[in-house]
C-alpha positions as CSV (number, residue, x, y, z in Angstrom):
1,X,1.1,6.7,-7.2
2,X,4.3,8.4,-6.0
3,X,7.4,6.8,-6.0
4,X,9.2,6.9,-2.1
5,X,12.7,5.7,-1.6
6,X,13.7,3.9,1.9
7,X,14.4,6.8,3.4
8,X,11.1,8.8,2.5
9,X,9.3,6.0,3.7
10,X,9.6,6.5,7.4
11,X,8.7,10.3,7.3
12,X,5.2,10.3,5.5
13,X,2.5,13.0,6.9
14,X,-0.4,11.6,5.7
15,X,-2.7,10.0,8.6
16,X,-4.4,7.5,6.5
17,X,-2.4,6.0,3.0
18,X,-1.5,2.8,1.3
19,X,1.9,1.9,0.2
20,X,2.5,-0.5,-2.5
21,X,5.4,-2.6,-2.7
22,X,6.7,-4.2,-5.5
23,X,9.6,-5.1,-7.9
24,X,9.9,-4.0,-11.6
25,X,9.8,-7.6,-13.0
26,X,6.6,-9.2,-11.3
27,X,4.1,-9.4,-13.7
28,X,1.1,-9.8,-10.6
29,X,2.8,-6.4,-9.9
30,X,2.0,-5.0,-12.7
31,X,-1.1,-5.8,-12.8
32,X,-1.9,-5.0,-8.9
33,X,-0.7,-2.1,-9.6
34,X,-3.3,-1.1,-12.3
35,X,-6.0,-2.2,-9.8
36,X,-4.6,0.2,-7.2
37,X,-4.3,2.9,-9.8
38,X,-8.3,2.7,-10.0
39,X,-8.9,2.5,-6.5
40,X,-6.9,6.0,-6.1
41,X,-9.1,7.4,-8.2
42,X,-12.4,6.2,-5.9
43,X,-10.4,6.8,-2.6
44,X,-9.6,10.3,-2.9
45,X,-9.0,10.9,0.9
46,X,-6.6,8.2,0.9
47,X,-3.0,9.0,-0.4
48,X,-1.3,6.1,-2.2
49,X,2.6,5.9,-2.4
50,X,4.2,2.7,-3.8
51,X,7.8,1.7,-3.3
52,X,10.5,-0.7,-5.1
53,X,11.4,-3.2,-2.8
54,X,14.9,-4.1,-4.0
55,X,15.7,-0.9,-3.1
56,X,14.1,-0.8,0.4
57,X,15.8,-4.2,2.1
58,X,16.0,-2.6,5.8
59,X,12.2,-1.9,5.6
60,X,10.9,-5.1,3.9
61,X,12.7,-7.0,6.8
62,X,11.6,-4.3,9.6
63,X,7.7,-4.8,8.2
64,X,8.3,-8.5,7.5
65,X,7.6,-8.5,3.9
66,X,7.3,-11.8,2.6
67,X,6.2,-11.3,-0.9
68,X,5.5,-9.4,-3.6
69,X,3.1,-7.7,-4.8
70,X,2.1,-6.3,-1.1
71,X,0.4,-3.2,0.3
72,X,0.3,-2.0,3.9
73,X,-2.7,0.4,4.7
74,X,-1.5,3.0,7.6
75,X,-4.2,4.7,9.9
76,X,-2.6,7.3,12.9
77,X,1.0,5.8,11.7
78,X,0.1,2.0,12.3
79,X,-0.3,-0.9,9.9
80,X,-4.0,-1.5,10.0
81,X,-3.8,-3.4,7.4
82,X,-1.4,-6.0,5.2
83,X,-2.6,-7.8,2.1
84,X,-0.8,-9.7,-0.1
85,X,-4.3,-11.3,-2.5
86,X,-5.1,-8.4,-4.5
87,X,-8.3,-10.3,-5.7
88,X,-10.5,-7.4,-7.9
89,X,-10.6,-3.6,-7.8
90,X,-13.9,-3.9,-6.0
91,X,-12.4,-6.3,-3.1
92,X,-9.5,-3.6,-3.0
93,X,-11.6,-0.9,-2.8
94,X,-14.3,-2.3,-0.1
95,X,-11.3,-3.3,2.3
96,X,-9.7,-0.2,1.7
97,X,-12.7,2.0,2.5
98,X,-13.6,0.0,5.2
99,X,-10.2,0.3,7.2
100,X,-9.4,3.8,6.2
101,X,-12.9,5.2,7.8
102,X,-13.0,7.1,10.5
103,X,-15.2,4.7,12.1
104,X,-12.7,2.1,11.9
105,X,-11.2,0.9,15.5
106,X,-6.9,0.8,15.1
């Protein structure tokens, strides 16, 4: 997953993608994030960015980010999705798939 900064983070192209927010020392992080890394790899239409929220405070408060590890699926530059249970990589991937089709309603 790419690395965005704060200020990359309001400016991405991409109509559908999933950001990933985390902090270097949460172990559920870590392992979220090695989850995600798989789904990438099934989801190939979806781009996947992931972000350091210590670094980010204006948009964890603008987003309401309550905790760590989170990810926001965006779909025509709206959350359409916020999960903070990462359960399995085939929950991920399912929920994932499902919102980022272009069947889904906003």
């Amino acid at each position: 997953m790419k690395e965005l900064q704060e200020h990359e983070l309001e400016h991405i192209s991409d109509d559908v993608y999933l950001l990933y927010l985390y902090t270097p020392f949460c172990g559920t992080c870590q392992l979220a994030s090695k989850m995600l890394t798989v789904v990438k790899e099934m989801l190939p239409d979806v781009a996947f960015y992931q972000n350091n929220v210590n670094y980010s405070p204006t948009f964890a408060k603008a987003y309401q980010i309550e905790s760590v590890p989170c990810f926001l699926l965006f779909k025509g530059g709206k959350v359409v999705e916020r999960g903070y249970a990462f359960h399995s990589v085939s929950y991920l991937y399912e929920l994932i798939k499902q919102k980022s089709s272009p069947a889904s309603h906003l």
